[in-house]
C-alpha positions as CSV (number, residue, x, y, z in Angstrom):
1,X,23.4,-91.8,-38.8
2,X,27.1,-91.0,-40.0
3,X,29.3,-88.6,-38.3
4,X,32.1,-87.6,-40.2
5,X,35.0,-86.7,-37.2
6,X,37.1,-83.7,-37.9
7,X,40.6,-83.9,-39.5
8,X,43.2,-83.2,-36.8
9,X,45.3,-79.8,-36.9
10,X,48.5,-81.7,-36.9
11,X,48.5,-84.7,-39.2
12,X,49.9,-85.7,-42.8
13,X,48.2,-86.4,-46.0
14,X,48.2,-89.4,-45.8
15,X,46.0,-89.8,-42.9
16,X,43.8,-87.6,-44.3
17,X,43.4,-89.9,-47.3
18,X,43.3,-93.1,-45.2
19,X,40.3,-91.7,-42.8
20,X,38.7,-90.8,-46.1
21,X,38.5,-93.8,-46.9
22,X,37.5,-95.5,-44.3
23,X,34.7,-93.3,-44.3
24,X,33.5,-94.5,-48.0
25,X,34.1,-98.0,-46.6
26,X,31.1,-98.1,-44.3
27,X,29.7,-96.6,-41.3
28,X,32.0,-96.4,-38.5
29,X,31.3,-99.0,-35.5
30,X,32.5,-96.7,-32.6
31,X,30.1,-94.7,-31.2
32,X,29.5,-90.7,-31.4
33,X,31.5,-88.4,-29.3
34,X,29.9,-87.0,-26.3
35,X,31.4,-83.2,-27.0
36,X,29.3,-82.8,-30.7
37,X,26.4,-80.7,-30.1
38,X,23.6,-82.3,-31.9
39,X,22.2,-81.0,-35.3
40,X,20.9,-78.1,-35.8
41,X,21.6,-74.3,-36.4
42,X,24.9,-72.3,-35.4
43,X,25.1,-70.9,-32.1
44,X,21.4,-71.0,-31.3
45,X,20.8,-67.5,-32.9
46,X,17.1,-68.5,-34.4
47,X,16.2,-69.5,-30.8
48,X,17.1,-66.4,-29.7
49,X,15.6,-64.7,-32.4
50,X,12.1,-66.5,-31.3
51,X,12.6,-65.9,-27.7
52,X,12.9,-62.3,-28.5
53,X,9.9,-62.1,-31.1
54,X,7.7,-63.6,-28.3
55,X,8.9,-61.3,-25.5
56,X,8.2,-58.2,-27.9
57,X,4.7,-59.6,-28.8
58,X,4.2,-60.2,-24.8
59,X,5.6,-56.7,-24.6
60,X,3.0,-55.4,-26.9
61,X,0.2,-57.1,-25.9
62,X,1.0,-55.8,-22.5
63,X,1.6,-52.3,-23.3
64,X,-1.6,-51.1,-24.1
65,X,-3.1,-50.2,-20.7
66,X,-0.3,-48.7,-19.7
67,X,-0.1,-46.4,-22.1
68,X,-4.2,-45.6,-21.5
69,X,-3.5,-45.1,-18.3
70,X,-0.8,-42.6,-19.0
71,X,-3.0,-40.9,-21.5
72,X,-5.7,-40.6,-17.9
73,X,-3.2,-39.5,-15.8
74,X,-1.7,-36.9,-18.3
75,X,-5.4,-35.1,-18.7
76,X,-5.9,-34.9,-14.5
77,X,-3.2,-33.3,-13.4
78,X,-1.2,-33.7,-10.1
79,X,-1.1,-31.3,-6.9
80,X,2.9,-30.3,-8.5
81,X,1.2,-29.2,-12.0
82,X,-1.7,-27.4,-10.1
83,X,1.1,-25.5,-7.7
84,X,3.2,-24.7,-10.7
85,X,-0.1,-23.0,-12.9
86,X,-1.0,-21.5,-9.7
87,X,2.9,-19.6,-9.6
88,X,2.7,-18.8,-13.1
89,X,-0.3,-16.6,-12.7
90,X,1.0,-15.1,-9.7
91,X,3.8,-14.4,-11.5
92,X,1.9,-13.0,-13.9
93,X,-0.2,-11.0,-11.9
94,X,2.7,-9.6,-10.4
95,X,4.2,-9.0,-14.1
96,X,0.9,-6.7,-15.1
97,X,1.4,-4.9,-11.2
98,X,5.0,-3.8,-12.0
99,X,4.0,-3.1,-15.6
100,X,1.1,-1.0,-14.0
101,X,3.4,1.0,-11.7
102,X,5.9,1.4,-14.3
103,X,3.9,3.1,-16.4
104,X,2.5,5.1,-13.5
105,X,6.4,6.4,-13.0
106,X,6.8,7.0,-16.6
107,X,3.8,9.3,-16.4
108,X,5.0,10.9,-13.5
109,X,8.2,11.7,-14.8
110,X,7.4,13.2,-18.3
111,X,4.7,15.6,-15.8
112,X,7.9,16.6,-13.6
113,X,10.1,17.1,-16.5
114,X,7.0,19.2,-17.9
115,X,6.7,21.5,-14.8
116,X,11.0,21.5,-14.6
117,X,11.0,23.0,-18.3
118,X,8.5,25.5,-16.9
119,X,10.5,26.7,-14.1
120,X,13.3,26.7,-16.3
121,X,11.8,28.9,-18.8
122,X,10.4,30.8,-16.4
123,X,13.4,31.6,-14.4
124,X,14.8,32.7,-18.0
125,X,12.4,34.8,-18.8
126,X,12.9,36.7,-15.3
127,X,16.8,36.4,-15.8
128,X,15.4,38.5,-19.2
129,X,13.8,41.0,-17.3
130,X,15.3,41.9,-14.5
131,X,18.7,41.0,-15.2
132,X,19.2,38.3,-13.1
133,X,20.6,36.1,-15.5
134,X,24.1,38.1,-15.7
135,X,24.5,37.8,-11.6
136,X,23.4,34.1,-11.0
137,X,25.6,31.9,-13.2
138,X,24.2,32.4,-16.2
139,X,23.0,28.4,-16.0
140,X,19.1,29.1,-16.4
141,X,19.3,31.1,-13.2
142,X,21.2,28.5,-10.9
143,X,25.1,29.0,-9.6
144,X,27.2,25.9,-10.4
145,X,26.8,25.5,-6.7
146,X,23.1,25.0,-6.7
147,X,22.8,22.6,-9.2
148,X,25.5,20.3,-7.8
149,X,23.2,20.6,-4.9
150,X,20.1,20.0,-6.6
151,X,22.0,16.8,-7.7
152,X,23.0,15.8,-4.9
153,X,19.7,16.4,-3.1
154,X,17.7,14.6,-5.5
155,X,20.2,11.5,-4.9
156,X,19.8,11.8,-1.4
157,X,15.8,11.6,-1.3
158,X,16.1,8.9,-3.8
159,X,18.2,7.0,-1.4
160,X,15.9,8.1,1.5
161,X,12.7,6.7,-0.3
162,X,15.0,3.3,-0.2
163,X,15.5,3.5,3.3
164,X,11.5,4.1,4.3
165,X,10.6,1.3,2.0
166,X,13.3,-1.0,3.9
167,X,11.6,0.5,6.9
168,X,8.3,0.0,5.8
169,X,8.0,-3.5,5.4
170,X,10.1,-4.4,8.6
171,X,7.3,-2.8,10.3
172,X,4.5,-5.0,8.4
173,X,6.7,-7.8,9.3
174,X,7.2,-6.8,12.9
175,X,3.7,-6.3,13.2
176,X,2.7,-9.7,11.7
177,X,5.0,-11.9,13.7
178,X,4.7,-11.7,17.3
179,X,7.2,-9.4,18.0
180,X,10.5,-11.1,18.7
181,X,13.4,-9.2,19.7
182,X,15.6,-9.9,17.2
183,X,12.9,-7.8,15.2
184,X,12.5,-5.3,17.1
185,X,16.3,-5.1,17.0
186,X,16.5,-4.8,13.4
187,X,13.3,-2.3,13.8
188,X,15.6,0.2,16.2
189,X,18.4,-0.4,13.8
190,X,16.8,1.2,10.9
191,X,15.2,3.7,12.5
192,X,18.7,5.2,13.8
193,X,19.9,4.4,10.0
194,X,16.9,6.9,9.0
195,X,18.1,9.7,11.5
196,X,21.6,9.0,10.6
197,X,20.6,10.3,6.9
198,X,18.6,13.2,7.7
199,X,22.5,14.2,9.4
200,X,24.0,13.8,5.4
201,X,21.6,16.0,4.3
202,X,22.2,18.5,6.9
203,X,26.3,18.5,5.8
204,X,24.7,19.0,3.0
205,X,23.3,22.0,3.1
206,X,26.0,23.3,5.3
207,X,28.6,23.2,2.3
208,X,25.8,24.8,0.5
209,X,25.3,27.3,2.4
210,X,29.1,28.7,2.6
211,X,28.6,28.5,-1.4
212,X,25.4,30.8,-1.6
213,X,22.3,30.2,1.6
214,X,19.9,32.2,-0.5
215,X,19.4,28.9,-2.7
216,X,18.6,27.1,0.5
217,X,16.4,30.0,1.9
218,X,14.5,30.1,-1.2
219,X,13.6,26.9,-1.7
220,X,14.5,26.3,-5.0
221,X,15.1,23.0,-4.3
222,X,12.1,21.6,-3.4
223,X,8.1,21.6,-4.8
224,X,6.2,24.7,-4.6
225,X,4.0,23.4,-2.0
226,X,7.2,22.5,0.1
227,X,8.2,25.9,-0.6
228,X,4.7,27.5,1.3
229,X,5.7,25.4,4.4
230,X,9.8,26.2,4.1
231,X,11.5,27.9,7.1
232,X,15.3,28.7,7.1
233,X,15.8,25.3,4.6
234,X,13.4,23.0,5.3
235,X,10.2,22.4,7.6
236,X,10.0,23.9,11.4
237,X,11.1,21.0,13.6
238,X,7.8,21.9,16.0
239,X,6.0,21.2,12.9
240,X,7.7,17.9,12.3
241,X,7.1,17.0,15.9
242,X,3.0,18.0,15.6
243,X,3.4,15.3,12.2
244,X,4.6,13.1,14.0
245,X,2.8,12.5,17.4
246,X,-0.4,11.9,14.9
247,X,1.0,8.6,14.0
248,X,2.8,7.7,17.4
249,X,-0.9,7.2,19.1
250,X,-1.1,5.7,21.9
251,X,1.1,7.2,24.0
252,X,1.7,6.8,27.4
253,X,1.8,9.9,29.9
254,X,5.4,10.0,30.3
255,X,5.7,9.5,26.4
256,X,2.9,12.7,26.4
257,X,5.1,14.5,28.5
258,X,8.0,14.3,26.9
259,X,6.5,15.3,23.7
260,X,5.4,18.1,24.7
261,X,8.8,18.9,26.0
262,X,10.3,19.0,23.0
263,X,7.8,20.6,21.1
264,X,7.7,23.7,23.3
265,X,11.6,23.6,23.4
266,X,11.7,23.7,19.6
267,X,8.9,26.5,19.3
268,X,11.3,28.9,22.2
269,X,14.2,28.0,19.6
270,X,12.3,29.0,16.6
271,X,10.8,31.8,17.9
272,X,14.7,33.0,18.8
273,X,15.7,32.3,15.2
274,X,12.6,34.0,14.1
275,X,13.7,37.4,15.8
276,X,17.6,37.4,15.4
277,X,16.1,37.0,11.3
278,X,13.8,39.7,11.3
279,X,16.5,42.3,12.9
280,X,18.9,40.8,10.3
281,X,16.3,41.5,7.6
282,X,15.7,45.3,8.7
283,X,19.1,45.9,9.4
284,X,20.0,44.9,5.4
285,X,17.3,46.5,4.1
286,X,18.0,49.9,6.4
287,X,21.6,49.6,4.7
288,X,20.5,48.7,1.6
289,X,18.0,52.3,1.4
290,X,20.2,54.6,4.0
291,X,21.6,56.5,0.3
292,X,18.6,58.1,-0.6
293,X,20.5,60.8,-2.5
294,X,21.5,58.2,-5.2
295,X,18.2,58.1,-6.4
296,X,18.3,61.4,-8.3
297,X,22.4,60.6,-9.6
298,X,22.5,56.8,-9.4
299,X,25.9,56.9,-10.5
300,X,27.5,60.0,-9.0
301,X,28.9,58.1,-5.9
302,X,30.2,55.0,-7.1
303,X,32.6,54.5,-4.0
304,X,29.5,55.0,-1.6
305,X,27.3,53.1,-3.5
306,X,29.6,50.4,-3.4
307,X,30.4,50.9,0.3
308,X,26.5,50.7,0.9
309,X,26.6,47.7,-1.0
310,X,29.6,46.0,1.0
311,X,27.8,46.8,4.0
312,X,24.6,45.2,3.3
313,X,26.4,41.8,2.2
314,X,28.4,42.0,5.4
315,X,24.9,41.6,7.0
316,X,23.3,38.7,4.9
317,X,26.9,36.8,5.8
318,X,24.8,35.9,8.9
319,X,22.3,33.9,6.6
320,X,24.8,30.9,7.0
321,X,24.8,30.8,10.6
322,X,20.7,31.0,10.5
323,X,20.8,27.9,8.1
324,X,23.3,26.2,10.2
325,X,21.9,26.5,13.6
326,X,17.9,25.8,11.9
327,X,19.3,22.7,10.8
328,X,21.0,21.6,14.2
329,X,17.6,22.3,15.6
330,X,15.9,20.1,13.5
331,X,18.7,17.5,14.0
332,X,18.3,17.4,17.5
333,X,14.6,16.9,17.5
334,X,14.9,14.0,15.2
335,X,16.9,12.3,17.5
336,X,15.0,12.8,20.5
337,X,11.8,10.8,19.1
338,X,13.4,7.8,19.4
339,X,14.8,8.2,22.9
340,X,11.3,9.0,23.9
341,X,9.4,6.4,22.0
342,X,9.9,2.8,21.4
343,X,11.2,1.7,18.3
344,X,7.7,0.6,16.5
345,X,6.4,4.2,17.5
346,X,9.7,5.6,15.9
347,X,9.4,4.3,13.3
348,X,6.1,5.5,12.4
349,X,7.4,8.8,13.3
350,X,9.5,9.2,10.7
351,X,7.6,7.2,8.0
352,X,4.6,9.9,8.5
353,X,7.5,12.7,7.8
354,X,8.2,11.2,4.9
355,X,5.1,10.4,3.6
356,X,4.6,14.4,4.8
357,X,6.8,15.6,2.1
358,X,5.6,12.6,-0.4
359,X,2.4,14.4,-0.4
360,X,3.4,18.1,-0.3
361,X,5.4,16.7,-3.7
362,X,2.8,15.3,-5.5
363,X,0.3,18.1,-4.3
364,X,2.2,20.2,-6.2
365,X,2.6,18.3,-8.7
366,X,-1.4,18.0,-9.3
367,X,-1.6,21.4,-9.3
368,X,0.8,22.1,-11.7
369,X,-1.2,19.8,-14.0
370,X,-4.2,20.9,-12.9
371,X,-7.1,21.7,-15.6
372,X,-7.7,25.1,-16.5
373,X,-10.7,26.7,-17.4
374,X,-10.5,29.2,-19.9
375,X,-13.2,32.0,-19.6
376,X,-15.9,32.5,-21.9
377,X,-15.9,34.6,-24.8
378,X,-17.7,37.7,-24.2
379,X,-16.8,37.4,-20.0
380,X,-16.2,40.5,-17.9
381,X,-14.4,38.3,-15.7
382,X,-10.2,39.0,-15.7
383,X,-7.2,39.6,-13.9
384,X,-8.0,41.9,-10.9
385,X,-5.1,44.3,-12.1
386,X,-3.8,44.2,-15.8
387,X,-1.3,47.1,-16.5
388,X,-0.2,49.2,-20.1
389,X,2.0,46.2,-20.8
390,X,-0.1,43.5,-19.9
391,X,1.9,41.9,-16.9
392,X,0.8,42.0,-13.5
């Protein structure tokens, strides 16, 4: 075989033309460099080329299980896909639960706007009447006074239904662990959080009542069932404590004892409040009818009819001191439960108050809405007492 050798980089023509032909003389005698790869393709790409063909048919003939077996696994699925289906529906289920309760609100809330437009025409229609609407604000029978108050009391139970749900579930927790004391702790902590509130909404209805007590005497601010069981502004604190020792069961006899004590202490206090009311009562209404003459001329003694008047408001000023010390009374009864009772028994305490007046709400409520039974065409049955103008 003949090997040509390369030209060098560095030589003349001449050379070149001389190793030509020495070439066309005849095959060289010297023998082949060691450093010239042998014959055959440029840089061994088709090798590679094969090398690579073969590992990609190995590759293919190899990958068919695998993939099988992916295809098996992919229809069982593992204990992480199982735990993440099972989260989805309880996610779910909890979805429909606060779509459920939602609604529910919704419901409630168009049937308290409902019974609100009621009383609100209502209260009109006596402002109509009997002149009321001239004297008390002229804002559908409510002072700006009272409806600030309103406000504010509304913001205050909704913040106070917060605190017995936070309340709540510390007690499911507390009585689902073993009782550490680092819950029972927290327990006592909310429980003199819950007290601490029922003081806001007695300042309160102190400012209210140096703005006008009869709103807070009335009850305007609460249900119509709340209203049956109002005394001074708000529920008698021996009635709170007779709620209350229901859910506080059992009780030990010093715990007995000391319930007692308070609840004959509030009923003396009450009872006091009860009288000093009733001589405030007759001695406004005694000044309010001492002119009999001005029923003949109601206009003839303007100066004494205004004295009388003056008088008579001089005596309801006391109204504010009633509200006052009624709602010290019941301040100081809610903050001798817990001193008498641990703090899992207080607790309950004032989650049965609460739930008191929950239910007092929505009893009124239900019989707002309540269905109505028309009577029958043709009935003798009707009103025990129907006057010339057809009003009661």
């Amino acid at each position: 075989m003949h090997v040509v050798e390369p030209a060098p980089k560095h030589g003349s023509m001449g050379t070149n033309s001389t190793a030509s032909n020495a070439a066309g003389a005849g095959p060289s005698k010297r023998p082949p460099p060691s450093n010239v790869p042998p014959a055959g393709p440029k840089d061994g790409k088709p090798a590679a080329v094969k090398r690579e063909a073969g590992s990609r048919s190995g590759a293919m003939g190899s990958g068919t299980p695998s993939t099988s077996n992916k295809q098996e696994g992919s229809r069982t699925p593992d204990a992480k896909t199982l735990r993440r289906l099972a989260q989805n529906r309880e996610a779910a289920r909890k979805s429909r639960l606060r779509k459920k309760a939602y609604v529910q609100n919704l419901e409630t809330s168009r049937i308290r706007l409902s019974h609100l437009e009621q009383e609100l025409h209502r209260s009109r229609a006596q402002g109509a009447v009997f002149g009321g609407g001239a004297l008390s604000g002229g804002n559908g029978g409510l002072s700006p006074e009272a409806a600030w108050f309103d406000m504010e009391h509304a913001r205050w139970q909704e913040e106070h239904g917060k605190m017995m749900r936070h309340l709540r579930a510390a007690l499911e927790a507390e009585h689902a662990a073993a009782a550490p004391p680092a819950a029972d702790a927290q327990l006592r902590q909310l429980v003199d959080a819950a007290a601490a509130h029922h003081g806001v909404l007695a300042e309160l209805k102190a400012a209210m009542a140096r703005a006008d007590a009869f709103h807070l005497v009335s009850g305007a601010w609460v249900s119509a069932a709340e209203r049956c069981f109002l005394w001074i502004g708000g529920f008698r604190p021996s009635e709170l404590v007779k709620v209350a020792i229901r859910h506080a069961e059992p009780l030990t006899e010093q715990q007995a004892m000391g319930f007692c004590g308070v609840q004959q202490w509030a009923r003396e206090v009450e009872a006091a409040l009860d009288h000093e009311l009733q001589a405030m009562h007759r001695s406004v209404s005694d000044a309010v009818s001492s002119d009999a003459a001005a029923l003949l001329c109601p206009y003839s003694d303007v100066p004494g009819y205004m004295a009388t008047m003056s008088l008579a408001i001089g005596k309801l000023a006391s109204m504010e001191a009633f509200v006052t010390q009624a709602d010290a009374l019941r301040l100081q009864v809610l903050n001798r439960l817990p001193q008498i009772l641990t703090a899992r028994q207080s607790a309950r305490c004032f989650l049965a108050i609460d739930d008191y007046s929950h239910r007092l709400r929505v009893l009124s409520e239900l019989w707002h809405t309540r269905p109505r039974h028309e009577p029958a065409a043709g009935s003798s049955h009707g009103p025990p007492y129907q006057s010339r103008d057809g009003l009661l």
